[in-house]
C-alpha positions in Angstrom: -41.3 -78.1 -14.0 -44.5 -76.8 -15.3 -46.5 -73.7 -13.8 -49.5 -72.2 -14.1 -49.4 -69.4 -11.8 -46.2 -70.5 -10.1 -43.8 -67.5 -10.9 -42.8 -67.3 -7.5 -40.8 -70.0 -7.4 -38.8 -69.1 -10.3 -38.3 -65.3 -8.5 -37.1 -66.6 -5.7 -34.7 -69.1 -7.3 -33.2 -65.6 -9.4 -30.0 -64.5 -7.7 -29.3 -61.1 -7.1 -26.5 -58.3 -8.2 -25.2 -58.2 -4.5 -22.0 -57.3 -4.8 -21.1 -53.9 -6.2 -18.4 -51.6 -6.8 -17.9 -48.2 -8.1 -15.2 -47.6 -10.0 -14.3 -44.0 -11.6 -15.8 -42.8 -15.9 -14.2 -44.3 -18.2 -13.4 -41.3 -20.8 -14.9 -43.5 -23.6 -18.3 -45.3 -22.4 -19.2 -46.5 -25.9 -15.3 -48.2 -26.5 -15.2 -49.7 -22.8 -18.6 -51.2 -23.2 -17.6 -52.3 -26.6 -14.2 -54.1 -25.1 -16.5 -55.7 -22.1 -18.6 -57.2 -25.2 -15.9 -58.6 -27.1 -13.9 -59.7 -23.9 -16.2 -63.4 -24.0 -17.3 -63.1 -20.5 -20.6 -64.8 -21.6 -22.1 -66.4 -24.4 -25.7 -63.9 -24.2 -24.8 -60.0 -23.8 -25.9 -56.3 -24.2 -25.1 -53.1 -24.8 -27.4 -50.6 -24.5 -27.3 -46.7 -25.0 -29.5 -44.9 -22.7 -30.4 -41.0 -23.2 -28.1 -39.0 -21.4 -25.0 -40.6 -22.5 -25.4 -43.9 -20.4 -23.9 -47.2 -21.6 -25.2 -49.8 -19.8 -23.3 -53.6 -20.1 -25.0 -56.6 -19.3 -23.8 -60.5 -19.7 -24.3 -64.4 -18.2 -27.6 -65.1 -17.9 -28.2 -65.4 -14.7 -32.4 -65.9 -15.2 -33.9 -65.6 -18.8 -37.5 -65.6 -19.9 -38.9 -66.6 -23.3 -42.2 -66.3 -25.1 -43.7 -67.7 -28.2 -47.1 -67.7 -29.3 -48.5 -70.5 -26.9 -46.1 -71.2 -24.1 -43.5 -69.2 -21.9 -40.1 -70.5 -20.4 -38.2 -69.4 -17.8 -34.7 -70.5 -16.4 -32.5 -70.2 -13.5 -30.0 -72.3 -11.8 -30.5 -75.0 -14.3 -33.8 -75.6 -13.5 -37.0 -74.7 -16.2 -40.8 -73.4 -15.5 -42.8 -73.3 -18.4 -46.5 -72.2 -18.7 -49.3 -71.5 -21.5 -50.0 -68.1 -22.3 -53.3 -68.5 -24.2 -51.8 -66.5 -26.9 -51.0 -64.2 -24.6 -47.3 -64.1 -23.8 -47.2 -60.2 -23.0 -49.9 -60.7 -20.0 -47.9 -64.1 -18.7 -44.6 -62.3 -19.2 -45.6 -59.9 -16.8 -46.7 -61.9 -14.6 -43.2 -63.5 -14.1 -41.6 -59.9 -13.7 -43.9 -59.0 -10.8 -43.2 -62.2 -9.1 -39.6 -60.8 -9.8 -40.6 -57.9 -8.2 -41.9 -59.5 -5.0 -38.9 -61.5 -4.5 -36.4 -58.8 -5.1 -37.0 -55.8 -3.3 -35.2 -52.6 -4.6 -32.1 -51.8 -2.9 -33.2 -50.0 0.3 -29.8 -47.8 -0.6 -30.7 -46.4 -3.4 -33.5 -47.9 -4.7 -32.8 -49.6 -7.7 -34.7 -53.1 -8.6 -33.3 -55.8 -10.8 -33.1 -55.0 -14.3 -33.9 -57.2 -17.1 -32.5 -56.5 -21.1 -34.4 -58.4 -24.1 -36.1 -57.8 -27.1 -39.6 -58.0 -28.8 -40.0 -59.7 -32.6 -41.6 -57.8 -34.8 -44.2 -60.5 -35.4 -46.0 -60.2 -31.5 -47.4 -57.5 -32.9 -49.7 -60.5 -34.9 -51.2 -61.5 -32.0 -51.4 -58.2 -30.3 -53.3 -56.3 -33.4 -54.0 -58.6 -36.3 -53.7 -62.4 -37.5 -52.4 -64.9 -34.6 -51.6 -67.2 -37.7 -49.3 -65.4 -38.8 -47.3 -65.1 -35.9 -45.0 -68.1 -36.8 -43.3 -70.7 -34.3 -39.8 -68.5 -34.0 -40.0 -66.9 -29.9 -41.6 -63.7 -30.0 -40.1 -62.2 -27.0 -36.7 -63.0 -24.9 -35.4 -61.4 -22.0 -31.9 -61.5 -19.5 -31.6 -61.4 -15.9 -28.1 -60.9 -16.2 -25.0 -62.0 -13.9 -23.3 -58.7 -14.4 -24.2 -55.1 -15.2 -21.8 -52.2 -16.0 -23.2 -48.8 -15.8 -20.9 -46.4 -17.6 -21.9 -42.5 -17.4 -19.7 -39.3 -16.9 -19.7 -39.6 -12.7 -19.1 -43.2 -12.6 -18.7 -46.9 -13.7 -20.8 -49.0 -11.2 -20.3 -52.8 -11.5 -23.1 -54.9 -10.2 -22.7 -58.7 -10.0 -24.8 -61.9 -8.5 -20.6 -62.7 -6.6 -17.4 -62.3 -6.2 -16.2 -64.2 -9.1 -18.4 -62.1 -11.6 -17.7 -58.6 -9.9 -13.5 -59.7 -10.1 -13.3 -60.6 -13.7 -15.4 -57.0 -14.9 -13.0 -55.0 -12.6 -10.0 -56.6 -13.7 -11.1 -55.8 -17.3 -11.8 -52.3 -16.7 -8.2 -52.0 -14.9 -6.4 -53.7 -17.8 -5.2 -50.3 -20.2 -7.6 -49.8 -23.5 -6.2 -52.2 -25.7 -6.2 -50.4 -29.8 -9.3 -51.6 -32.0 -8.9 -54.5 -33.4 -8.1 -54.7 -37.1 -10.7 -54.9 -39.6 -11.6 -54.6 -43.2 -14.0 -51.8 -44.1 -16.8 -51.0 -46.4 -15.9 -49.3 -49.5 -17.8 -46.1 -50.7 -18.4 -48.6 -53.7 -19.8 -51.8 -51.7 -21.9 -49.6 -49.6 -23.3 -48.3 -52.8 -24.1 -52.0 -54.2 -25.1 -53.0 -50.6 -28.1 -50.8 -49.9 -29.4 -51.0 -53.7 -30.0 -54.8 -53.5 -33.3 -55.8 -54.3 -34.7 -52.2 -55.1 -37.1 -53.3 -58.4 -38.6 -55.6 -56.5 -39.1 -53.4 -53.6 -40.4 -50.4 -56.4 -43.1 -53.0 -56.9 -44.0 -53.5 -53.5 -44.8 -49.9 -52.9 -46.4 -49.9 -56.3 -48.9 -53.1 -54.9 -49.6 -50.9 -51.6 -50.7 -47.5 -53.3 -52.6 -49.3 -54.7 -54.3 -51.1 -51.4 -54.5 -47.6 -50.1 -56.5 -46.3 -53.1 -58.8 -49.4 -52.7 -59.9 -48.2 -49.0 -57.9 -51.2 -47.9 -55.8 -48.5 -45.2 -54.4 -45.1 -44.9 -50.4 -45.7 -44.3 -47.9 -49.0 -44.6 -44.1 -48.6 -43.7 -43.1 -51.5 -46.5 -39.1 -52.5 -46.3 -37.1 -54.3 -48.0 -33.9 -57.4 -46.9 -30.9 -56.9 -48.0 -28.7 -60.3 -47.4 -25.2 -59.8 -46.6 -22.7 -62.6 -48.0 -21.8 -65.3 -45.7 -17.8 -64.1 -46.1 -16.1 -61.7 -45.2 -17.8 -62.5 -42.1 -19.0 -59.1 -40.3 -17.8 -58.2 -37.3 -20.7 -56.8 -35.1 -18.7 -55.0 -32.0 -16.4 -53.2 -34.3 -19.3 -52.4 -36.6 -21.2 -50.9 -33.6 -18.4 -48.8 -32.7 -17.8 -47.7 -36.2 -21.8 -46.9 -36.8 -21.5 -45.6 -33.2 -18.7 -42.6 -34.3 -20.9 -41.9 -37.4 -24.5 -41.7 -36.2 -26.4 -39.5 -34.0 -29.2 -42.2 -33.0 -31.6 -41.5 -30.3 -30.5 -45.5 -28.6 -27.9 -47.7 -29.7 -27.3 -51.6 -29.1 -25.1 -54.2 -29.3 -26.4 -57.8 -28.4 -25.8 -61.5 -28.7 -29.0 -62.8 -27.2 -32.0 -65.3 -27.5 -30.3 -66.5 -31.1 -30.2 -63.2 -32.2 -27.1 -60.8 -33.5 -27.5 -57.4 -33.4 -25.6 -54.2 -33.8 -28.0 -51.1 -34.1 -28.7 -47.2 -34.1 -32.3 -46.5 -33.6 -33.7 -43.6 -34.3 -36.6 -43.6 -31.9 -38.3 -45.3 -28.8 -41.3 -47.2 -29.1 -42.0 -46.0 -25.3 -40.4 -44.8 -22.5 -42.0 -46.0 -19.1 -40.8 -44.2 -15.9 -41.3 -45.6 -12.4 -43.7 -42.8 -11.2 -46.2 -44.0 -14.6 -45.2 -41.2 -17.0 -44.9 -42.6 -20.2 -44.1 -40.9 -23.8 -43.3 -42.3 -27.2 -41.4 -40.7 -29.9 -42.9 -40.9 -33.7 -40.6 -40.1 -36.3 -42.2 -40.4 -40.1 -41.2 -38.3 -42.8 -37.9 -37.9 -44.1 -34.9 -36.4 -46.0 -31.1 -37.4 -46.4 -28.4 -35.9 -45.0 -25.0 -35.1 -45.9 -21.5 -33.2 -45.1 -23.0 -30.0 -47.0 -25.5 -28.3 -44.3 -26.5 -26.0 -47.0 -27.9 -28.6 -48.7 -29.3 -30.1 -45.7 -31.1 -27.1 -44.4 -32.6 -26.9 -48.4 -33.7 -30.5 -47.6 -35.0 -29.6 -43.8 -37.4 -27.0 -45.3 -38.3 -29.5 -48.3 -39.2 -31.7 -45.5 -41.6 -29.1 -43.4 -43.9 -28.0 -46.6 -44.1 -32.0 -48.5 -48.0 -32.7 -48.5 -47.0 -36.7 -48.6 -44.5 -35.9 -45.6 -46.7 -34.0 -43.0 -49.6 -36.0 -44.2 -47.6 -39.1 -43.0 -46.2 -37.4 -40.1 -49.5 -36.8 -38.5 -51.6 -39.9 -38.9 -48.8 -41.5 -37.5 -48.9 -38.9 -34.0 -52.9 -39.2 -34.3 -52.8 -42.8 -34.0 -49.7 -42.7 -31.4 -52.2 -40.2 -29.7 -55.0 -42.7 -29.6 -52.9 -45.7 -28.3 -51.4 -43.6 -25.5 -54.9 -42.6 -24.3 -55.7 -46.3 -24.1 -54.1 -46.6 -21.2 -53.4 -43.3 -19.9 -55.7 -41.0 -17.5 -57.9 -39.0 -19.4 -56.6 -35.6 -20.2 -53.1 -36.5 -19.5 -51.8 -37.4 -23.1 -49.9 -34.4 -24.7 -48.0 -33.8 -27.7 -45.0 -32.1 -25.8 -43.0 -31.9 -29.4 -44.5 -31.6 -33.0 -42.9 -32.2 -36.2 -39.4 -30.9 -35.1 -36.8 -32.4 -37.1 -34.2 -34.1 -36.0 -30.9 -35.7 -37.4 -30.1 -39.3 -37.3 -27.2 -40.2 -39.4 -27.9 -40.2 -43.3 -31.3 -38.7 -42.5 -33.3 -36.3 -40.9 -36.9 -37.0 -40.0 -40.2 -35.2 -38.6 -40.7 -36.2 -35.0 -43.0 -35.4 -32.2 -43.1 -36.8 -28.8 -46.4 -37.8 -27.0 -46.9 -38.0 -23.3 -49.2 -39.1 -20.4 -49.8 -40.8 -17.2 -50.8 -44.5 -16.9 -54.1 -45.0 -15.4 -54.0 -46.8 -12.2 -55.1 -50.3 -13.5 -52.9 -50.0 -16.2 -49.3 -51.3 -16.1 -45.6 -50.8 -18.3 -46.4 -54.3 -20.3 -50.3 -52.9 -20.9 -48.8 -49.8 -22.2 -46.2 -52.1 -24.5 -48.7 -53.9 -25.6 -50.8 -50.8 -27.0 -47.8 -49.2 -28.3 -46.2 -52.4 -29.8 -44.9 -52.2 -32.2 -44.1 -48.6 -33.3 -46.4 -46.9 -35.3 -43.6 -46.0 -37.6 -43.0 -49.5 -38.3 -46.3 -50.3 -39.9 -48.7 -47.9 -40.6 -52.5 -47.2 -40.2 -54.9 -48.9 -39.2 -52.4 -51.0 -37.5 -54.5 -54.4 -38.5 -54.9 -53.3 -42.2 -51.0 -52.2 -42.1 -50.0 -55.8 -41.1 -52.2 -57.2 -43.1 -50.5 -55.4 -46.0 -47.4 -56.2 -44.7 -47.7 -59.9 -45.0 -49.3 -59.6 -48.8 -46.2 -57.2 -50.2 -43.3 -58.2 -48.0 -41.4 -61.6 -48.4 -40.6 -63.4 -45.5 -40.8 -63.1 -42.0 -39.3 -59.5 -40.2 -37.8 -60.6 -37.2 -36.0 -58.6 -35.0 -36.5 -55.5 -37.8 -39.4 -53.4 -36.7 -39.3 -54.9 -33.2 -37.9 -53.8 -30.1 -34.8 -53.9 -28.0 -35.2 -53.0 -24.7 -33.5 -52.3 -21.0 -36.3 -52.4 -17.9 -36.3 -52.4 -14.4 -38.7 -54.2 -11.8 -39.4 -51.0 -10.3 -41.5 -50.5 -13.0 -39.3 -48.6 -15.8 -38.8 -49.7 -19.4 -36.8 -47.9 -21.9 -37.5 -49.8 -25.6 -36.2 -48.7 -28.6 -37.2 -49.4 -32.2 -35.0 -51.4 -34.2 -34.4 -49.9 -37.6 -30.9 -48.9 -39.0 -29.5 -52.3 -37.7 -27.2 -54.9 -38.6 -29.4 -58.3 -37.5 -27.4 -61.7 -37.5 -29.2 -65.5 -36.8 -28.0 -68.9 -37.7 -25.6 -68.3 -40.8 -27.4 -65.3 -42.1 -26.5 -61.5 -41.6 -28.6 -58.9 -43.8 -30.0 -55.1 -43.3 -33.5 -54.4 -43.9 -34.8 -50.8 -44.6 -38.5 -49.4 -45.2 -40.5 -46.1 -45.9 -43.8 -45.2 -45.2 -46.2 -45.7 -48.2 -49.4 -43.0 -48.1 -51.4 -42.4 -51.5 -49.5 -39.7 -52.9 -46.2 -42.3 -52.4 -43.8 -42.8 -55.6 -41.8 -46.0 -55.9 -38.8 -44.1 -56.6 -38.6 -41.8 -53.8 -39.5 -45.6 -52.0 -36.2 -46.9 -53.3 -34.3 -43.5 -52.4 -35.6 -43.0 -49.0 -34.6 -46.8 -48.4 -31.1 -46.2 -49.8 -31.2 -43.0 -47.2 -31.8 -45.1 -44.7 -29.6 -47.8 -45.3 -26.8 -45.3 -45.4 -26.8 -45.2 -41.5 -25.0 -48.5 -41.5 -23.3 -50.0 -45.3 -20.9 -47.7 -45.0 -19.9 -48.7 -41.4 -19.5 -52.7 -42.0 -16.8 -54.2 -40.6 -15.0 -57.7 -41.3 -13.4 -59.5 -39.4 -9.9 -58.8 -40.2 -7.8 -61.7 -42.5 -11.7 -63.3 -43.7 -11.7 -64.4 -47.1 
């Protein structure tokens, strides 16, 4: 069935989390959600880390919507819409979430609205700031309705399911006693080592190529990265790799997903924005950075490295003057604020710079107007965003993805939550790899290049894991 304008009847064909029960904390939210993953309730799933401490589980797509360049899709109950977005998708994506909206009026309980969990590519960000032909004809954006959601926080594990038959199965799995980890082959301190090395000449040369662009006029910052392909056996094993990564790293959102063809198994170290329900809105640059190890001496000698390097703080702040200036495109005037500024904070193998800016969307502007100015991440390109891409798609090889993208949990109340996806394990088709990048200025060396992507890449080689008994 083809629409236009139609999204109602699509809303109103979505069924609703009716039947809820509230069942006491689990002492291990990040294990339980893990086990609800790997339990095969659904072929699409998510886990996703909220601040605070929240798990949140999500599986069976009981609605989905997806977006490529030209057209949009939307399912439910076996039935399709599709429309044109006029290259678009963001603006026609919407539209289908506040026909969602309408038809399912938050819970006059408590309040809550139907929540959606997807994930942006980053190559949207093509026909949001730079070359539409370069886009590419993979779907640019992908989003769940799901059957079942599991909330897991200290007070409570609420179960929320479209029936019966959906709420049973979760509760039943949350009564069964934690079964132990399943067996798996780790990484090596070796193989880590050769893992997050691969392809660094090459990637030497692509920072070498962008000073150069930089010194020409062409733009002031690029965040270039680098793929590193993981062989096709020993097969990884993305739950237990979460988990693993999950013990080890200190990420401001985690994820685990198997969703709209892709893999993923991630430990962000930022939000591209955080929308509230009330129309506050803040985004979380972090640029600049420094490893970071078991010796704190050596890391506090690093920290203060990292507060008094020109190329750092240079890089730093174009990236918050630029977040600054995106914010305030859709914020009331005078209400953007830089509420942090180059704090540092530790994620993992590294410690970065961050600040956090805030403000208030204006009245005419919505959560998907404010993605679309923030989109993607500042951190994950560079300045001018249009010059950063551009540079991008001379010194990069290939397509990015997921990498650089977004994952994100929202609400049709109006609240989105979106994390950046760096320091992630990304699986599609028969291919697995890690990609890592650092921000290029003019004062950038290839070498620090290669060592701040090794850094980085140290947040998730080490953690691999293989499915146990692969070859």
């Amino acid at each position: 069935m083809s629409t236009r304008n139609g999204w109602d009847s699509w809303a109103s064909s979505v069924p609703r989390l009716t039947c809820t029960s509230t069942q006491a904390p689990r002492p291990d939210p990040a294990a339980t959600a893990t086990r609800l993953a790997r339990a095969g309730l659904a072929d699409q799933y998510m886990v996703y880390e909220t601040e605070g401490g929240a798990w949140h589980f999500a599986a069976g797509p009981a609605a989905s919507v997806t977006a490529h360049a030209n057209t949009i899709t939307a399912q439910t109950a076996g039935r399709t819409w599709t429309s044109p977005t006029g290259r678009r998708p963001l603006a026609e994506f919407s539209a289908a979430l506040r026909a969602l909206a309408a038809a399912h009026a938050p819970n006059t309980a408590d309040g809550v609205g139907t929540h959606f969990y997807g994930w942006a590519a980053f190559e949207l960000a093509h026909l949001l700031h730079a070359d539409p032909e370069a886009v590419g004809d993979a779907p640019l954006l992908h989003a769940l309705i799901p059957s079942v959601e599991v909330t897991l926080t200290g007070e409570h594990t609420l179960v929320r399911a479209v029936d019966v038959a959906w709420g049973r199965k979760v509760v039943d799995l949350l009564g069964e006693p934690p079964a132990p980890e399943p067996a798996s082959d780790g990484t090596t301190p070796e193989e880590a080592e050769r893992i997050v090395t691969v392809g660094a000449v090459d990637y030497g040369s692509a920072v070498a190529h962008t000073v150069q662009d930089i010194h020409a006029g062409l733009l002031e910052k690029a965040v270039v990265s680098r793929k590193v392909p993981l062989p096709a056996e020993p097969a990884v094993d993305f739950a237990t790799t979460y988990l693993a990564g999950r013990r080890a790293n200190t990420p401001a959102r985690s994820y685990l997903l198997d969703l709209g063809g892709y893999r993923a198994a991630g430990f962000s170290p930022e939000t591209v924005l955080e929308v509230e329900e009330d129309g506050r809105v803040s985004t979380q640059p972090l640029a600049g950075t420094r490893a970071r190890g078991a010796d704190q001496a050596e890391n506090e000698r690093r920290r203060a490295e990292l507060l008094t390097d020109p190329k750092e703080i240079h890089e730093h702040a174009v990236s918050v003057r630029l977040a600054w200036e995106e914010m305030a495109a859709v914020c009331r005037a005078g209400s953007v604020v830089a509420e942090e500024f180059m704090a540092v904070r530790s994620r993992g193998s590294v410690q970065h710079l961050a600040s956090r800016v805030t403000g208030r969307l204006r009245p005419d502007a919505g959560t998907w107007d404010a993605f679309a100015s923030l989109f993607p991440a500042i951190t994950a390109t560079g300045v001018s965003k249009r010059a950063a891409l551009q540079a991008l798609a001379r010194h990069e090889e290939g397509l990015r993805g997921l990498y650089g993208g977004a994952v994100f949990r929202g609400s049709t109340t109006g609240g989105l939550d979106a994390a950046l996806v760096l320091r992630t394990l990304i699986g599609k088709g028969d291919e697995t790899w890690l990609r890592a990048g650092a921000g290029v200025t003019a004062q950038s060396d290839p070498g620090r290049g290669i060592e701040e992507t090794c850094e980085k890449l140290r947040s998730v080689a080490p953690h691999l894991r293989f499915a146990a008994g692969s070859p």
